[in-house]
Backbone as XML, in Angstrom:
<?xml version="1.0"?>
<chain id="A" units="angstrom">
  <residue number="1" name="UNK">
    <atom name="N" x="-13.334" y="1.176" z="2.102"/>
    <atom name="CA" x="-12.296" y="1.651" z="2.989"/>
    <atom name="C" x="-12.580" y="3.106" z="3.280"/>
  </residue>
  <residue number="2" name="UNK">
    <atom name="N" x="-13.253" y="3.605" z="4.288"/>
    <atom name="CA" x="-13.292" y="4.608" z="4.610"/>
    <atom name="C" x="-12.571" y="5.194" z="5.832"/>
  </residue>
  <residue number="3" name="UNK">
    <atom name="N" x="-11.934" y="5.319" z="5.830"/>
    <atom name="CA" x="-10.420" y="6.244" z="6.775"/>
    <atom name="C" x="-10.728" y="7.382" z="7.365"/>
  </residue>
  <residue number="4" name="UNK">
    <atom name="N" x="-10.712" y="8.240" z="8.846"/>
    <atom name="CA" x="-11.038" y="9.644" z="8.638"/>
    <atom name="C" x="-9.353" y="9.783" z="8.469"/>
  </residue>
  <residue number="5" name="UNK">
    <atom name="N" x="-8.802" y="11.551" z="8.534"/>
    <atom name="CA" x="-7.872" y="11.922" z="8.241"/>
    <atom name="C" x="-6.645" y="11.371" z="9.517"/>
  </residue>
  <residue number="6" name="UNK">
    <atom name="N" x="-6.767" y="11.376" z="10.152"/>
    <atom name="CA" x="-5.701" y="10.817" z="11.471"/>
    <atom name="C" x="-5.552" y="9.219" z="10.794"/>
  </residue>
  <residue number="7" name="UNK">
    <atom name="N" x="-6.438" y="8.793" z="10.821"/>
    <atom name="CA" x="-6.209" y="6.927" z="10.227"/>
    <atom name="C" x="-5.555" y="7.021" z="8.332"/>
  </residue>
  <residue number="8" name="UNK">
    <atom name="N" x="-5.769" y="8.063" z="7.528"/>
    <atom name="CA" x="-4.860" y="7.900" z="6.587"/>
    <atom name="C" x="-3.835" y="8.385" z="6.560"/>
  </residue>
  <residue number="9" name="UNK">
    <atom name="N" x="-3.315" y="9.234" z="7.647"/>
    <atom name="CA" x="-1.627" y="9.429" z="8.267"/>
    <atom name="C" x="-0.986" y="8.561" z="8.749"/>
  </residue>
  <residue number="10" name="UNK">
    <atom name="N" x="-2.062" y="8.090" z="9.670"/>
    <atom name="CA" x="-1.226" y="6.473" z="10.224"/>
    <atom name="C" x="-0.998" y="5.108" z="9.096"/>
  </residue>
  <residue number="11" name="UNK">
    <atom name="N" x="-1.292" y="5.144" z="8.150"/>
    <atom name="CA" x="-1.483" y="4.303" z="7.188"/>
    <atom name="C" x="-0.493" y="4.904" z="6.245"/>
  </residue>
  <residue number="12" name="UNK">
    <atom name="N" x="-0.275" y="6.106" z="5.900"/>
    <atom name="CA" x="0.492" y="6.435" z="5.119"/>
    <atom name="C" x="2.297" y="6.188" z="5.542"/>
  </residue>
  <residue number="13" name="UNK">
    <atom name="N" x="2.110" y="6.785" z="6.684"/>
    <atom name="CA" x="3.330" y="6.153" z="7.853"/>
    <atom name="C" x="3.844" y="4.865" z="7.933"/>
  </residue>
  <residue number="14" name="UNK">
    <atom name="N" x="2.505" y="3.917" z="8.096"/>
    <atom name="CA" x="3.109" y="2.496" z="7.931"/>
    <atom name="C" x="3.409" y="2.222" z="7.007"/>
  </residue>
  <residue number="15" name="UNK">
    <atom name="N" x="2.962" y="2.497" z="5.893"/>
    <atom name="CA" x="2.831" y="2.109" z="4.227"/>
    <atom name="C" x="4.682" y="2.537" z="3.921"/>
  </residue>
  <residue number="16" name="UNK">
    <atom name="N" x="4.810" y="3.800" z="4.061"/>
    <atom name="CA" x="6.247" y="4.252" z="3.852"/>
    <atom name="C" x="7.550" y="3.434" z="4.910"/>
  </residue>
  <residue number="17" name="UNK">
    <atom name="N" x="7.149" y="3.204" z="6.140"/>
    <atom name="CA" x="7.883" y="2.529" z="6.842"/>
    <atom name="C" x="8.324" y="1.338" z="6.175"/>
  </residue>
  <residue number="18" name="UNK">
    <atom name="N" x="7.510" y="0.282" z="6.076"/>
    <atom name="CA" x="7.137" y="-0.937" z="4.953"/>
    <atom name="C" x="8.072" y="-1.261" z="3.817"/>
  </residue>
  <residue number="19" name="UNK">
    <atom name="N" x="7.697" y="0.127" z="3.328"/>
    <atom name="CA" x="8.345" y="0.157" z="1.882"/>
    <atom name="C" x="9.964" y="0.568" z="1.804"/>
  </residue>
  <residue number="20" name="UNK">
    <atom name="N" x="10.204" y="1.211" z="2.693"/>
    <atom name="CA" x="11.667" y="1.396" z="3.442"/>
    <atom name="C" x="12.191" y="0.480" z="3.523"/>
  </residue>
  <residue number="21" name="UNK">
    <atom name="N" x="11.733" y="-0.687" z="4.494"/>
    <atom name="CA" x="12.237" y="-2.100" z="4.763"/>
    <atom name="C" x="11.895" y="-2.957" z="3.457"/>
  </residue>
  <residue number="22" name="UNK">
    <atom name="N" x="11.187" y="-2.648" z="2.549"/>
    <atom name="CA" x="11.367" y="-3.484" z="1.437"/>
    <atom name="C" x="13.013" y="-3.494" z="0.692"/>
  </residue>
  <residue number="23" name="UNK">
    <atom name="N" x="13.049" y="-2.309" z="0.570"/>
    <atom name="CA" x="14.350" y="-2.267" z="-0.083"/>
    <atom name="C" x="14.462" y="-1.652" z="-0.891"/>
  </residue>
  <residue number="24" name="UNK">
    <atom name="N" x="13.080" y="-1.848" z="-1.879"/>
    <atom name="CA" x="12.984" y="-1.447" z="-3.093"/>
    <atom name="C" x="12.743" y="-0.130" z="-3.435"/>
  </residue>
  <residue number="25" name="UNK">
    <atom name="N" x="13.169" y="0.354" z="-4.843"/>
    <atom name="CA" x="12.858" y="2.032" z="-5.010"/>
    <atom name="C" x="11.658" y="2.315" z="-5.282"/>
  </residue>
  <residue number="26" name="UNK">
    <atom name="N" x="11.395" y="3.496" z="-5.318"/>
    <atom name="CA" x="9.930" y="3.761" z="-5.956"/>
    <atom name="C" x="9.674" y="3.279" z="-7.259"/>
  </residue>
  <residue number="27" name="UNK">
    <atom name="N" x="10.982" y="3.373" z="-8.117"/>
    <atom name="CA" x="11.049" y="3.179" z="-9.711"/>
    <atom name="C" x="10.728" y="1.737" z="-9.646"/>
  </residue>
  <residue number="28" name="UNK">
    <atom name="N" x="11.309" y="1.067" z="-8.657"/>
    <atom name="CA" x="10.747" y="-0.477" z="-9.006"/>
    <atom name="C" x="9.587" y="-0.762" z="-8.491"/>
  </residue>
  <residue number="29" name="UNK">
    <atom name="N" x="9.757" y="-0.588" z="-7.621"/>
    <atom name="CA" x="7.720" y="-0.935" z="-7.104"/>
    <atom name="C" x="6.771" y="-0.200" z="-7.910"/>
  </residue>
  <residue number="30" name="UNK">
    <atom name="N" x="7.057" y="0.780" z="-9.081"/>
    <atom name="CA" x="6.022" y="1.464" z="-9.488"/>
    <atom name="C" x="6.272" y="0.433" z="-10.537"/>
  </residue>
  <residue number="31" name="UNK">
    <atom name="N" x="6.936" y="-0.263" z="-11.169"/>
    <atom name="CA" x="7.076" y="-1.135" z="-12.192"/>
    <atom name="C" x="6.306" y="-2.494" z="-12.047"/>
  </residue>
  <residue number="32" name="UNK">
    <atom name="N" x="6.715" y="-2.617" z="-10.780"/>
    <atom name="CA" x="6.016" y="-4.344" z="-10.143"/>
    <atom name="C" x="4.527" y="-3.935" z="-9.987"/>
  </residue>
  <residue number="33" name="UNK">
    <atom name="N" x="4.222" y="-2.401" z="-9.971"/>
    <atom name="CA" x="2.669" y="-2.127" z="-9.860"/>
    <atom name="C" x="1.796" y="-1.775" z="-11.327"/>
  </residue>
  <residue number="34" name="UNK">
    <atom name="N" x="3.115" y="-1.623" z="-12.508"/>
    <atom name="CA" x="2.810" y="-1.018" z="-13.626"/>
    <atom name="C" x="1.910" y="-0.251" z="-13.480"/>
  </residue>
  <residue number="35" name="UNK">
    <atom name="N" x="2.658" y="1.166" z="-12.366"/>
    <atom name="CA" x="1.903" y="2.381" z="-11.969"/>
    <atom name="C" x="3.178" y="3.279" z="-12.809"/>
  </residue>
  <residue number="36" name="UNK">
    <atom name="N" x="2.924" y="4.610" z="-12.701"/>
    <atom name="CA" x="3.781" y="5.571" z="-12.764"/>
    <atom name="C" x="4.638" y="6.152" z="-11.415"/>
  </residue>
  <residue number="37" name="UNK">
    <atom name="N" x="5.375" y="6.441" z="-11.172"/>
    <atom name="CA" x="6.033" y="7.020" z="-9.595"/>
    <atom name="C" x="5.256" y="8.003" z="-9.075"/>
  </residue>
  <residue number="38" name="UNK">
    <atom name="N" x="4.779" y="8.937" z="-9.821"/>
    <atom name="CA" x="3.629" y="9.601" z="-9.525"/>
    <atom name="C" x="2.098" y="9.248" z="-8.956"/>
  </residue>
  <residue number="39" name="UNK">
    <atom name="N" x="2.099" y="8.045" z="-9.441"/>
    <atom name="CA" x="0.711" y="7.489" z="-9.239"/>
    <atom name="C" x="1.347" y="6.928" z="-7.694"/>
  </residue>
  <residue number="40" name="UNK">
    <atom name="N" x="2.175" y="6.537" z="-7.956"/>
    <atom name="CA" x="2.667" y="5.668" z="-6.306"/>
    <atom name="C" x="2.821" y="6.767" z="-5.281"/>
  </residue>
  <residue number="41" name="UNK">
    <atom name="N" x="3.670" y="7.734" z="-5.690"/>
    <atom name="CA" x="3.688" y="8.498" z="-4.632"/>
    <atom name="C" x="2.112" y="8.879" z="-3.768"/>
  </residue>
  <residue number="42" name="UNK">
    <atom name="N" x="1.042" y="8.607" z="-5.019"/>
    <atom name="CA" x="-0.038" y="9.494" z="-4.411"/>
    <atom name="C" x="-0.904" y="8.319" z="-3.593"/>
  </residue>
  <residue number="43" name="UNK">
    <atom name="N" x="0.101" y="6.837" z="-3.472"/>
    <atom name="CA" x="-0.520" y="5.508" z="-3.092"/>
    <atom name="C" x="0.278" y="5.966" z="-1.463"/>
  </residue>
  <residue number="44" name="UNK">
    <atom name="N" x="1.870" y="6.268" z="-1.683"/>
    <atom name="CA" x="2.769" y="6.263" z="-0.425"/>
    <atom name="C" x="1.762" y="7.017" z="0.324"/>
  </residue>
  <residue number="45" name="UNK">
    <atom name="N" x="1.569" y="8.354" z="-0.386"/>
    <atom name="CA" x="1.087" y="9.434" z="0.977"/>
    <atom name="C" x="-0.655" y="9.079" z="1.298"/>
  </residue>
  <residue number="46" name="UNK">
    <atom name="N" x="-1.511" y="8.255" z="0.451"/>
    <atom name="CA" x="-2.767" y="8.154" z="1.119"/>
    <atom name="C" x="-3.535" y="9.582" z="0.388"/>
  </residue>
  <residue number="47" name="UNK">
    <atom name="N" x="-3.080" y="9.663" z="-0.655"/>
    <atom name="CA" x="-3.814" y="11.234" z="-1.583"/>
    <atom name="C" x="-4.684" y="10.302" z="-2.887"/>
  </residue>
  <residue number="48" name="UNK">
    <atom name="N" x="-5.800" y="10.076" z="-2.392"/>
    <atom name="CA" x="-6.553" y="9.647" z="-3.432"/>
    <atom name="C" x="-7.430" y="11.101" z="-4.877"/>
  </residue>
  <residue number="49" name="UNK">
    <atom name="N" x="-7.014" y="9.559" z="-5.559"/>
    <atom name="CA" x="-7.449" y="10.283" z="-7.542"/>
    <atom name="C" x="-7.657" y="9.680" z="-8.227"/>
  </residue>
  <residue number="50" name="UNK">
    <atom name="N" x="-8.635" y="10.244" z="-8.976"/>
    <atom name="CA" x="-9.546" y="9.686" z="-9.844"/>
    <atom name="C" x="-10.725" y="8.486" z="-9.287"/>
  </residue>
  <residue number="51" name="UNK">
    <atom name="N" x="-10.757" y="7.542" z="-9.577"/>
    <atom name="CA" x="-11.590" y="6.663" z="-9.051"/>
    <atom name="C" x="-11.594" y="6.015" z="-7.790"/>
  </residue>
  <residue number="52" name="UNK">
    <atom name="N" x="-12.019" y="6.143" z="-7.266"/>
    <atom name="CA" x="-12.282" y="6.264" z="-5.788"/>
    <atom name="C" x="-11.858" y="4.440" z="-5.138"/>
  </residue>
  <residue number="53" name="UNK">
    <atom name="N" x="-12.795" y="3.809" z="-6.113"/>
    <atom name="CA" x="-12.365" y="2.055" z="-6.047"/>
    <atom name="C" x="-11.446" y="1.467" z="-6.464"/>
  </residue>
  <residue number="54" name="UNK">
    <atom name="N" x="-10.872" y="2.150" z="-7.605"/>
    <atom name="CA" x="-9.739" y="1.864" z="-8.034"/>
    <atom name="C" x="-8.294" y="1.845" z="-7.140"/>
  </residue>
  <residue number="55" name="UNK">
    <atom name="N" x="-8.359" y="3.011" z="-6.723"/>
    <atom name="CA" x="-7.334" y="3.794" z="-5.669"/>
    <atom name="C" x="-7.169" y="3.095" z="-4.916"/>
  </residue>
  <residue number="56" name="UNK">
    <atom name="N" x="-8.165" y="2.436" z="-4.023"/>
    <atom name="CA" x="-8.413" y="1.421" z="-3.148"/>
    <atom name="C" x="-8.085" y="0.127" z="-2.881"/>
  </residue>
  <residue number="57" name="UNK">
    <atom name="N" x="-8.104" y="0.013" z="-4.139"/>
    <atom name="CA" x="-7.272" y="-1.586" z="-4.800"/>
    <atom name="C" x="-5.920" y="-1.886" z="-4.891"/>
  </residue>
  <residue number="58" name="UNK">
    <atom name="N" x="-5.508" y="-0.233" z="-5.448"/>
    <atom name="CA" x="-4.177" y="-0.088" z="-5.494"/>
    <atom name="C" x="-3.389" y="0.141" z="-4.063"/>
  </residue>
  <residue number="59" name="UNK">
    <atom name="N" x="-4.136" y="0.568" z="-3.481"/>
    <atom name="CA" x="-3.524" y="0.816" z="-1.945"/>
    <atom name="C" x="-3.053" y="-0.548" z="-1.170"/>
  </residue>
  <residue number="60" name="UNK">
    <atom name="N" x="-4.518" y="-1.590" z="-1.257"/>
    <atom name="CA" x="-3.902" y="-2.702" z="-0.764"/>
    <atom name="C" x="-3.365" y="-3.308" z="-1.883"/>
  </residue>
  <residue number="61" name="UNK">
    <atom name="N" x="-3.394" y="-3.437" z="-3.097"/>
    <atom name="CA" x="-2.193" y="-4.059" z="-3.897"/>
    <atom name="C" x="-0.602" y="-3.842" z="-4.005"/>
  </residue>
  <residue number="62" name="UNK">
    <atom name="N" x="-0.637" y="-2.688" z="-3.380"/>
    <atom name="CA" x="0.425" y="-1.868" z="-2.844"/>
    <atom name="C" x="1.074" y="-2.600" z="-1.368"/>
  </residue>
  <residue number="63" name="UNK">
    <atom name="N" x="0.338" y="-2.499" z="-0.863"/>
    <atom name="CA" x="0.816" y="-3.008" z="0.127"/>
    <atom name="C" x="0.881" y="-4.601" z="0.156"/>
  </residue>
  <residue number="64" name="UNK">
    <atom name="N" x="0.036" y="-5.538" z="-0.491"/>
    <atom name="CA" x="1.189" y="-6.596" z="-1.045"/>
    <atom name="C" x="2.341" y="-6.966" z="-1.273"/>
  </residue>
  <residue number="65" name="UNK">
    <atom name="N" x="2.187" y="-6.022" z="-2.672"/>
    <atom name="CA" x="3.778" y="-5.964" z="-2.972"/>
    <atom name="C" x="4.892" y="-5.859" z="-2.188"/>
  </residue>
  <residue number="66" name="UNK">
    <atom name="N" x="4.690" y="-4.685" z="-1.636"/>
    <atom name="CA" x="5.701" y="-4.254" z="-0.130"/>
    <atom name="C" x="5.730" y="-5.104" z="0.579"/>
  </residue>
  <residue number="67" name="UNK">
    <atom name="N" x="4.904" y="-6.085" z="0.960"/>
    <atom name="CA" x="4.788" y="-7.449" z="2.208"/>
    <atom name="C" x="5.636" y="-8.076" z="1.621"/>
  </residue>
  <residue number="68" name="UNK">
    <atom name="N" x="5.428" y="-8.609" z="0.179"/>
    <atom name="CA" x="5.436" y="-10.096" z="-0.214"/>
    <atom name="C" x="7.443" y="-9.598" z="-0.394"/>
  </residue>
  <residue number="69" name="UNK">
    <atom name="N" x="7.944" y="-8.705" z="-0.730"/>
    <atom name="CA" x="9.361" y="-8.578" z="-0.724"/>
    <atom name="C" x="9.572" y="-8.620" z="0.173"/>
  </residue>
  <residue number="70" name="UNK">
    <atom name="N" x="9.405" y="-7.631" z="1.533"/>
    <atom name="CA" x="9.943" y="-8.156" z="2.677"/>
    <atom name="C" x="9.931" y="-9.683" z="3.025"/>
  </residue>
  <residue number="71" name="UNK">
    <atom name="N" x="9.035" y="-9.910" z="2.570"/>
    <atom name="CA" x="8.590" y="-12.015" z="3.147"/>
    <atom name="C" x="9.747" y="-12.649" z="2.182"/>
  </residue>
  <residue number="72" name="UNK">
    <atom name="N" x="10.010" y="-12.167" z="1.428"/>
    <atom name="CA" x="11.043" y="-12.728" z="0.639"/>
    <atom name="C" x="12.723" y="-12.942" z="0.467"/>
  </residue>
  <residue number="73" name="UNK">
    <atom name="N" x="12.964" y="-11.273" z="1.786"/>
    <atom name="CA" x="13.849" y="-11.510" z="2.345"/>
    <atom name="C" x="14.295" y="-12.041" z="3.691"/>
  </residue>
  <residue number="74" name="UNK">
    <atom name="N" x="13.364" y="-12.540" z="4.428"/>
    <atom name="CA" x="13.110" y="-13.553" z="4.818"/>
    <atom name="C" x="12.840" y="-12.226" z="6.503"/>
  </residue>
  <residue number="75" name="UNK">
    <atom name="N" x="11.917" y="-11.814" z="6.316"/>
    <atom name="CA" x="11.749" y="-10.707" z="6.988"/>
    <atom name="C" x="10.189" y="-10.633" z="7.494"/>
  </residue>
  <residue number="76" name="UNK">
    <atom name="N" x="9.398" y="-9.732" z="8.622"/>
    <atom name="CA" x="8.387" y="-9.729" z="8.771"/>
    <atom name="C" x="8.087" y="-8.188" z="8.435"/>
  </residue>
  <residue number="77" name="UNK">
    <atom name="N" x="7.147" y="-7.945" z="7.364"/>
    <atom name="CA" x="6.414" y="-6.772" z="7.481"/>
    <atom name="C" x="5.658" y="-6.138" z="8.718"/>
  </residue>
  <residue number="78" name="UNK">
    <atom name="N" x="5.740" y="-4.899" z="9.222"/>
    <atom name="CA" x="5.375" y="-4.628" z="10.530"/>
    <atom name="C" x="3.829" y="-4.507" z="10.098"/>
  </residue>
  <residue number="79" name="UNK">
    <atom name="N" x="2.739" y="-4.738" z="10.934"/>
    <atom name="CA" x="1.442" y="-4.617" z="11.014"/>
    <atom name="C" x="0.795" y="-3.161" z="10.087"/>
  </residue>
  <residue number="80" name="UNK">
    <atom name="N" x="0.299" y="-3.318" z="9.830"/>
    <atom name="CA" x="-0.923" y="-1.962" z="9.653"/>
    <atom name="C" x="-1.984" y="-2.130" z="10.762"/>
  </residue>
  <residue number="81" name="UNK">
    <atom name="N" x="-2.661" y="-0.833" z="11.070"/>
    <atom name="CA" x="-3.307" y="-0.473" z="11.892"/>
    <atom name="C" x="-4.693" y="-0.644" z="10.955"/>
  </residue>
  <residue number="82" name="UNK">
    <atom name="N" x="-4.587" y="0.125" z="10.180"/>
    <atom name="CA" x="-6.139" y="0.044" z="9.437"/>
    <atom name="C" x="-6.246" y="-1.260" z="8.116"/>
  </residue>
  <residue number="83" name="UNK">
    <atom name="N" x="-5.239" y="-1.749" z="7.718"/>
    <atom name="CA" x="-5.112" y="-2.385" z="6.572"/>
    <atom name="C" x="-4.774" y="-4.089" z="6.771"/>
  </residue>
  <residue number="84" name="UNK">
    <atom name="N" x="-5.731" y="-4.458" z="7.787"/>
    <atom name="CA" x="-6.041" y="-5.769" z="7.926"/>
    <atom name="C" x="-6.283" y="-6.907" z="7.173"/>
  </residue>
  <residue number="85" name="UNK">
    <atom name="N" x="-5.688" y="-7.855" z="7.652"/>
    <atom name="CA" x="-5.968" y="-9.291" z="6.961"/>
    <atom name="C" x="-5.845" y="-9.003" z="5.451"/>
  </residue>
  <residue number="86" name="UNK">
    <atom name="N" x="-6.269" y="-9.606" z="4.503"/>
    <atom name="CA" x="-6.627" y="-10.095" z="2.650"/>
    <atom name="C" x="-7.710" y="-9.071" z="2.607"/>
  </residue>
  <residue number="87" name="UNK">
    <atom name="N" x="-7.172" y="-8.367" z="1.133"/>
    <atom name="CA" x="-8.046" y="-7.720" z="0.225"/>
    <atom name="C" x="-9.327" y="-8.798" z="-0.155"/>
  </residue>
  <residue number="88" name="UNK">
    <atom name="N" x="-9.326" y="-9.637" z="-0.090"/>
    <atom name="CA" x="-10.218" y="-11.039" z="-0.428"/>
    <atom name="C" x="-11.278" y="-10.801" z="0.529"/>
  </residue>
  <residue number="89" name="UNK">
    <atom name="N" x="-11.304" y="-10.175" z="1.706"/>
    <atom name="CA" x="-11.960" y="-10.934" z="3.118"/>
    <atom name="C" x="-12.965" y="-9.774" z="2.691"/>
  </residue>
  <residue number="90" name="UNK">
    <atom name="N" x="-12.706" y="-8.800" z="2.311"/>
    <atom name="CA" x="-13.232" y="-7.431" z="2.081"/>
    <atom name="C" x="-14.491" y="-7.497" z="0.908"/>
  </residue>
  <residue number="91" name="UNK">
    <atom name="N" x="-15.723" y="-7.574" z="1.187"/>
    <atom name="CA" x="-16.556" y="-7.878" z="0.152"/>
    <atom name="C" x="-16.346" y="-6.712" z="-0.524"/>
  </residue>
  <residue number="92" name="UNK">
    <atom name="N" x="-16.441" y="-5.410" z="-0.315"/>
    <atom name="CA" x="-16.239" y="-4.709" z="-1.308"/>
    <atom name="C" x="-14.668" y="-4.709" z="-2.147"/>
  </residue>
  <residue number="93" name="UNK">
    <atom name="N" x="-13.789" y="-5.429" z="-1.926"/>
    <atom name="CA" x="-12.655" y="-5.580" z="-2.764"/>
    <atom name="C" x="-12.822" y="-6.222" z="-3.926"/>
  </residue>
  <residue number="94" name="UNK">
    <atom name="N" x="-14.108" y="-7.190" z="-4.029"/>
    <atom name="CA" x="-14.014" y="-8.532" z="-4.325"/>
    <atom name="C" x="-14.283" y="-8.077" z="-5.867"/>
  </residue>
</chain>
């Protein structure tokens, strides 16, 4: 996933939009991620640390999470621009 800086604003934007319409707090989605709120926040804004692949994982695992609640309230998550289709499709996810 390589992003320049304009495409991880727009991603950070959607990501927070998303997570708005989830419902949920940071305290819980950092729980459903068994992240810290800190670590999430640095997922919300698109501020990568420490391991570069890791981060990456967490970003779209992140944004799972955020989907799969909205889908649950019987709702559509709005699109991402850069964060297409399954982490699966992505050979380097794999």
């Amino acid at each position: 996933m390589s992003l320049n800086k304009k495409q991880l604003q727009v991603t950070s934007i959607e990501m927070k939009e998303n997570f708005l319409k989830s419902g949920l707090s940071k305290e819980q989605l950092a729980e459903r991620m068994n992240i810290q709120v800190p670590e999430l926040e640095h997922v919300l804004n698109m501020e990568s640390y420490g391991d570069l692949m890791m981060f990456i994982h967490l970003v779209w695992d992140t944004r799972d999470v955020i989907n799969a609640e909205i889908i649950a309230q019987g709702e559509i998550p709005a699109d991402y621009s850069y964060l297409k289709g399954q982490k699966e499709d992505y050979w380097f996810l794999k």
